[in-house]
C-alpha angles and dihedrals in degrees: 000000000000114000136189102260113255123233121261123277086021106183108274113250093048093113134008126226090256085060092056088080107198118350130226116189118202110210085004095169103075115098096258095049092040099052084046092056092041092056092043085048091056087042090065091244114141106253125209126167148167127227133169091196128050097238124195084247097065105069086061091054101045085056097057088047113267119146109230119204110205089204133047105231136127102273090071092074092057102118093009127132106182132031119207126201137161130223092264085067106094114237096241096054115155090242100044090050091051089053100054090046085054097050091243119149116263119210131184104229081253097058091045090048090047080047089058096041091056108124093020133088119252138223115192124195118200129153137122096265133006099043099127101038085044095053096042086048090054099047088050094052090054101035077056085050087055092236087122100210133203108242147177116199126185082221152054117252129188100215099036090055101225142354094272140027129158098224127190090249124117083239135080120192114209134179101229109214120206099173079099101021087253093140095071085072087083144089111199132183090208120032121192129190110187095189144323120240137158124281144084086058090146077077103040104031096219146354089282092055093047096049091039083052085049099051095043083058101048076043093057083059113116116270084239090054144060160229133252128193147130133301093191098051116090090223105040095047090059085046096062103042081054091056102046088052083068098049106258129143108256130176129184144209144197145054090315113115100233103046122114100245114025127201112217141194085355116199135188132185142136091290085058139247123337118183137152115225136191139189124222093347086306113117112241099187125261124299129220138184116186084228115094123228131087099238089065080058079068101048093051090060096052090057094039090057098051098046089041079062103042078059102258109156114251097238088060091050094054099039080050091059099045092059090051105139104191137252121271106253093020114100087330115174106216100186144315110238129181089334085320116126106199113191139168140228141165104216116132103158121086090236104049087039095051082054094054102034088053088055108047080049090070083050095056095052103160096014138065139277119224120175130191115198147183128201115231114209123013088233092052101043082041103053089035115046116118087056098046089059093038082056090052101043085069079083117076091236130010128210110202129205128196112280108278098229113146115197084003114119100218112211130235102278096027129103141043094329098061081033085066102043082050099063106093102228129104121286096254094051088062148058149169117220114181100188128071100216096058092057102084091053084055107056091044091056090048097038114093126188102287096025121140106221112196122186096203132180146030128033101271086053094080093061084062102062084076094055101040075058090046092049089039091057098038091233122103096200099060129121143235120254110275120276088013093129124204121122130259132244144127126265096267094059086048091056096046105044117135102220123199129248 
């Protein structure tokens, strides 16, 4: 079933899932390639993929079926159909190489996802921050409402049970990514945009091109369906009165007073986020998710207010949220050793870690905040640098690692080192470690009886919050707390990650 290779961002409903034949996954075990597999493996469509790393990821898929190649060669591709492969993946890859020379088709993650949400209605969620919570938060207010909806997350959720799963619905929930303008593959009958923010301007080029990116893709919603954003962000509000000048169904969100569902005397704690919210000026009750932030308080509306309009009852909505049970790498909590609290969390932009650093603020109380951090893209931490260490100068002291970029070339004067000199505390309260292995010691030496510890960042970061448990206790071979989460690996694997775009 060899086919020519279609080009990239290819509209979405050209092919179905069945068509794909079977699949082969270059670098299947990031978050983004392994959701995609696990919902093709649910799907009953035959699942191969290649891998240099054994990720956490790997051992899921194996039981569902898939065939993992520790090694990327030619041989991989032997019975396949269809090769996948995200934008991470260099364009001279020995695989894809191998492919195109076969004649098999070659499809971006994005086009093989549209492929799989042919015949359902979709619900995709954009946006600069908030994508992955928002999109977890949607999918478990409609698998409570019983509608059991396909889905692909960016994350890994608790309740939800994984980051991808072909249900019997007539939904499919989707995280709609724009770093690459991927997002403009689908077709959905419900469009969110949670926020927009700088940032992925090497692709844009600048905030007009960003917001006019964000609008293609809300403009690229079903006649029938409609459009969700916030009140309360610049950008999306303009968005939205543009939109519905053209006729088009829009429905907002936020503590403005004139959006349609309107969050109220919001709260957020340790205990998590407390808001009352109405629709259309009629009170639907108080909402509650057991997450602190205030942000999440935001998300939740976004998803509220889709499901609310696809006619799920408001006591379903609100039942849904409670049992919220958070998203991996968002707010995670690692382990508690002798009075340390060590978390996670995946922030890298100035506005979504200011976000979590000011709220792990309010969990620390009495005791400190130390974060360790590791900047995630050379552009980013280039063009945004005063923000992102005025972001960081919310903790009491920060550890910096050298800037995550892979395949960028970072200039004299750029990285972890002029990061550093940036934050706006005083010297002692921060450092620069360029090695991997040193930052353990160094937080040991820095962490006193009722500190919060966060590993933030890029990808490799999350493999730290193990160790810095490890190096808090004095013993190597300790483990995390239990359903913590993370997975495990050794410092090499840590520095050598792919991560995926």
């Amino acid at each position: 079933m060899a086919a020519v290779e279609t080009a990239n961002m290819t509209p979405a409903g050209v092919l179905t899932a069945e068509e794909l034949g079977t699949v082969h996954m270059i670098g299947v075990g990031g978050v983004g390639m392994s959701g995609l597999a696990r919902l093709l493996l649910t799907r009953g469509i035959p699942v191969t993929g290649s891998e240099l790393r054994e990720w956490p990821s790997l051992a899921g898929l194996r039981a569902l079926g898939g065939v993992i190649h520790m090694k990327h060669e030619p041989s991989n591709l032997d019975g396949v159909d269809t090769v996948v492969y995200s934008t991470a993946i260099p364009a001279d890859h020995l695989e894809l190489a191998e492919a195109r020379r076969r004649g098999l088709r070659v499809l971006h993650r994005s086009e093989a996802l549209a492929a799989a949400m042919t015949g359902r209605r979709t619900i995709a969620v954009a946006g600069t921050h908030g994508k992955t919570t928002t999109t977890s938060m949607a999918t478990l207010i409609l698998q409570h409402a019983g509608l059991d909806p396909s889905f692909f997350i960016g994350g890994e959720v608790g309740e939800v049970g994984s980051n991808g799963h072909h249900g019997s619905g007539e939904y499919f929930v989707a995280e709609a990514d724009e770093h690459d303008r991927s997002f403009l593959v689908y077709r959905p009958h419900v469009s969110i945009v949670t926020n927009i923010d700088v940032d992925h301007l090497n692709t844009y080029g600048d905030m007009d091109g960003l917001r006019a990116g964000f609008a293609e893709f809300a403009r690229l919603t079903d006649a029938d369906g409609f459009v969700v954003t916030c009140a309360d962000d610049p950008y999306t509000r303009d968005m939205a009165e543009v939109l519905r000048g053209e006729g088009r169904t829009v429905y907002t969100y936020g503590e403005a007073e004139d959006a349609d569902f309107r969050l109220t005397e919001i709260t957020s704690g340790v205990a998590g986020v407390r808001y009352f919210g109405s629709l259309d000026g009629e009170p639907l009750g108080e909402f509650s998710l057991p997450t602190p932030g205030r942000h999440l308080g935001l998300n939740s509306a976004a998803a509220a207010l889709t499901a609310l309009k696809l006619g799920v009852p408001a006591k379903t909505v609100i039942d849904a949220l409670a049992a919220f049970p958070g998203v991996r790498r968002r707010f995670e909590l690692k382990g508690i050793v002798n009075g340390v609290r060590v978390y996670d969390e995946y922030a890298y932009h100035p506005t979504s870690m200011t976000a979590a650093l000011s709220t792990l603020r309010e969990v620390a109380g009495a005791g400190r905040l130390l974060v360790v951090f590791q900047p995630y893209r050379v552009y980013r931490t280039r063009d945004l640098q005063e923000e992102i260490a005025t972001a960081l100068a919310i903790a009491d002291e920060a550890i910096v690692l050298e800037v995550f970029g892979p395949g960028e070339v970072r200039e004299p004067g750029q990285g972890g080192v002029a990061l550093t000199a940036a934050i706006p505390v005083a010297e002692e309260a921060k450092v620069f470690v360029p090695s991997w292995e040193d930052v353990p010691a160094e937080v040991v030496r820095r962490a006193r009886v009722g500190d919060v510890v966060v590993t933030m960042g890029a990808p490799p970061i999350s493999l730290m919050g193990d160790e810095l448990i490890a190096a808090l206790r004095g013993d190597s071979d300790a483990e995390p707390l239990d359903g913590g989460g993370g997975g495990g690996g050794t410092p090499y694997q840590a520095r050598h990650l792919r991560a995926e775009a």
